[in-house]
N, C-alpha and C positions, 0 to 999 in steps of 0.2 A: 774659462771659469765656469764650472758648470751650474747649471741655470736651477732655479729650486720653483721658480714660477714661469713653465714652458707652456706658452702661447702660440705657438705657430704663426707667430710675427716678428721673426727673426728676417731682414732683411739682406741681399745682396752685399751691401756696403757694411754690413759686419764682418763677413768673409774676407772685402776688397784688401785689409791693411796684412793680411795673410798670405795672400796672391805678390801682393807687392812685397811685402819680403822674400819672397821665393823670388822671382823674378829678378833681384836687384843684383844678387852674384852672376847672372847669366847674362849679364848687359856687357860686363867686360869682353866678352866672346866676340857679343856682335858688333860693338863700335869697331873701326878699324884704327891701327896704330895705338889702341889701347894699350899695350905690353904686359896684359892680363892674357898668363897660360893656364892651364885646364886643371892642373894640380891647385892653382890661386884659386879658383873657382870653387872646388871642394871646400879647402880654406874656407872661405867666407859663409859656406854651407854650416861650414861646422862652427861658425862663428854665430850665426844665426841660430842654430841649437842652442848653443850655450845662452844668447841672447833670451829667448822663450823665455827658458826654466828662469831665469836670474829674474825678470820680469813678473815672474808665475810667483815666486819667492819672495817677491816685494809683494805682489798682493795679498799672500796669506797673512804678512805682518798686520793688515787691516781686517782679519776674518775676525766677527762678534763673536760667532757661537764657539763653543766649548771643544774640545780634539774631540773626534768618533774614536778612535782607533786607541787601544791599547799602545801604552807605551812604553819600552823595553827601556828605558832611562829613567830614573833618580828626576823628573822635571818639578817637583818640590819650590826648587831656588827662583825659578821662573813663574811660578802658579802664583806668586804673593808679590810680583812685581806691578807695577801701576799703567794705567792707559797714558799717552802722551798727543799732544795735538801738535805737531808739526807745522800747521798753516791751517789758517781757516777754511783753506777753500776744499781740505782733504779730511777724510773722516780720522779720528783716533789710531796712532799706535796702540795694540793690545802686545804688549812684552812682553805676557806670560807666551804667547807665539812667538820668541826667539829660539828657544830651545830646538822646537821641532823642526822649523822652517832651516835655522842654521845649520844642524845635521844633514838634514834633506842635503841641503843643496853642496854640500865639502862630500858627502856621498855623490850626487848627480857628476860634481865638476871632475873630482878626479875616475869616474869613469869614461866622462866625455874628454880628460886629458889622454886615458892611455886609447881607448877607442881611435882620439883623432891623428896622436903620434902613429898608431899603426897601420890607420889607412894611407896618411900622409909618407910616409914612408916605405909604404907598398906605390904609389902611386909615384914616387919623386925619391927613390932612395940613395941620390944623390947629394941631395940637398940637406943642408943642417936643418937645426931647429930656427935659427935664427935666420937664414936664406927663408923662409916659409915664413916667416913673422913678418921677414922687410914685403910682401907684399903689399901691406897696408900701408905702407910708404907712397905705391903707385895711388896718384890720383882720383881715377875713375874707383879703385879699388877703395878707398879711403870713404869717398863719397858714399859708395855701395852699404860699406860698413853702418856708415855713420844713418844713411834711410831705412836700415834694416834695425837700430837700435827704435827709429822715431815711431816704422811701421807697427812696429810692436807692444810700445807705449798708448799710441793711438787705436790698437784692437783692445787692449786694456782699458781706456779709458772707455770706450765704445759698449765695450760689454761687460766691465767688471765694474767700473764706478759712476758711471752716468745711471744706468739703472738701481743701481747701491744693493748687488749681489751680496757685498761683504756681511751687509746685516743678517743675511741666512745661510752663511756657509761657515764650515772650520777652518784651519788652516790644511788639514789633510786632506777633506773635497779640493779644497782652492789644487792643490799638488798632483793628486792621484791623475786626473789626465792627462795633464803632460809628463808626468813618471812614466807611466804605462806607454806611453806614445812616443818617448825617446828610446825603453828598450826594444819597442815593436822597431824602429827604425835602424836600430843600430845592427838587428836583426837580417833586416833585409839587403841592408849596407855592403853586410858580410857575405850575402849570398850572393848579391850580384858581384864582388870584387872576384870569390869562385866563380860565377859563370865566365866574369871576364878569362880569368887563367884559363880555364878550358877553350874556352870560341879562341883566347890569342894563339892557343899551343896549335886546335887542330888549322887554322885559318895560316899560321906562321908555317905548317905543312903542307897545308896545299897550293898557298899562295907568296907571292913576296912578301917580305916584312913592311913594306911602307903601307902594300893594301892591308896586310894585318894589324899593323896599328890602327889604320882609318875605323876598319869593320870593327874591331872589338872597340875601340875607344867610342864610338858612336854609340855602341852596344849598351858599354856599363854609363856612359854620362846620359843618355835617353832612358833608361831604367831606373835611373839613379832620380833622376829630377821627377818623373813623373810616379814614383813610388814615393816620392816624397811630396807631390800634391795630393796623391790617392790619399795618403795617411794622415796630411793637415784637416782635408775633408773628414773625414772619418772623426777626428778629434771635437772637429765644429759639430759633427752631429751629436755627438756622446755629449758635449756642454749642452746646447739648444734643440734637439731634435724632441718633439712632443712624443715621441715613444721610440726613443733609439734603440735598434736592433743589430743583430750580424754584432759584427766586431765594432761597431760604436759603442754597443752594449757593455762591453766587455772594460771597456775605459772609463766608463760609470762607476763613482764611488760607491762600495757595496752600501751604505747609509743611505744613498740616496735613489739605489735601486726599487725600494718596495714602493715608489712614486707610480712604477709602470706595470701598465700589465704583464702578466706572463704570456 
């Protein structure tokens, strides 16, 4: 949620529930007798994406301010709808943000559907749709699931409502970072799944196939996970960084750019 009053007292343990969602697919690997394999891993990667944005989507339904950004839709119907309080302990639904945030995210989901069928499917193209669902079946994987929904609630409340961000942002600030930040990723997704085919094809030639599965498989799941910390990083700086640069900048709502130097 990007930050409209950056202090430079952004703490560790704002990052921490970030770290731990990353982390919590790659526990199945290490426990032993887990019966979590490395395509399930992905899985829960992509589940975790999908978790963010749906997350990012519920807090825009609480942004005060007004949309920035022009809007290519009729939102008329929505703009004369009323605020709702939900519970005392949470600030107001604003409903004239259904419109936008609802679009967003049937745009975000069915890109992160086909995105995840064709990795999943490059990775496991054995397996149905439904063989790849029943992983959430398994235990540890279940669990994983399930701290990767709370992790991500908990960096929400840590940074978007405990502070009460929503009084100074739109619904389009609340979105624009992690939009930006899922197709930066799904980017890099695609490039190492190519490097994988290449390192497998020439390693499958110069070497046995079982050493070319280890080598390329270590390849694309160690590039994969730490391009996908490099770029939560990144994300944390573009919300909180007192003058986000490089490619944090770049994830920075234009609205909320003329905040920083050039």
């Amino acid at each position: 949620m990007a930050d409209t009053r950056r202090d430079g007292s952004v703490s560790f343990g704002d990052f921490f529930p970030v770290l731990v969602a990353n982390a919590l697919p790659f526990a199945g690997l290490v426990l032993p007798n887990s019966g979590v394999r490395l395509h399930s891993v992905y899985l829960l990667y992509w589940f975790e994406l999908l978790t963010l944005f749906l997350v990012y989507c519920g807090c825009a339904l609480f942004a005060q301010q007004e949309q920035t950004v022009e809007n290519l839709y009729d939102n008329s119907v929505f703009d004369s709808l009323p605020s709702i309080q939900l519970h005392r302990a949470l600030p107001a639904v604003h409903l004239r943000n259904v419109g936008f945030v609802g679009r967003g995210a049937l745009v975000m989901c069915v890109c992160l559907l086909c995105a995840g069928v064709l990795i999943l499917s490059t990775l496991a193209p054995h397996d149905s749709i439904l063989s790849w669902l029943s992983t959430l079946t398994n235990p540890i994987a279940f669990v994983s699931a399930l701290g990767i929904v709370i992790a991500h609630l908990t960096y929400a409340y840590r940074n978007y409502f405990r502070p009460r961000r929503y009084r100074d942002l739109s619904p389009d600030e609340v979105l624009t970072p992690p939009f930006y930040f899922t197709g930066l990723f799904c980017v890099v997704t695609f490039a190492w799944i190519l490097a994988f085919a290449f390192v497998g094809a020439f390693f499958l030639s110069a070497t046995s196939r079982p050493v070319a599965e280890v080598v390329t498989g270590a390849i694309l799941f160690g590039g994969f996970v730490l391009s996908k910390l490099w770029l939560e990083w990144v994300r944390f700086q573009a919300e909180h960084a007192v003058e986000p640069s490089g490619l944090a900048a770049c994830l920075v709502p234009s609205s909320l750019r003329s905040m920083f130097p050039e």
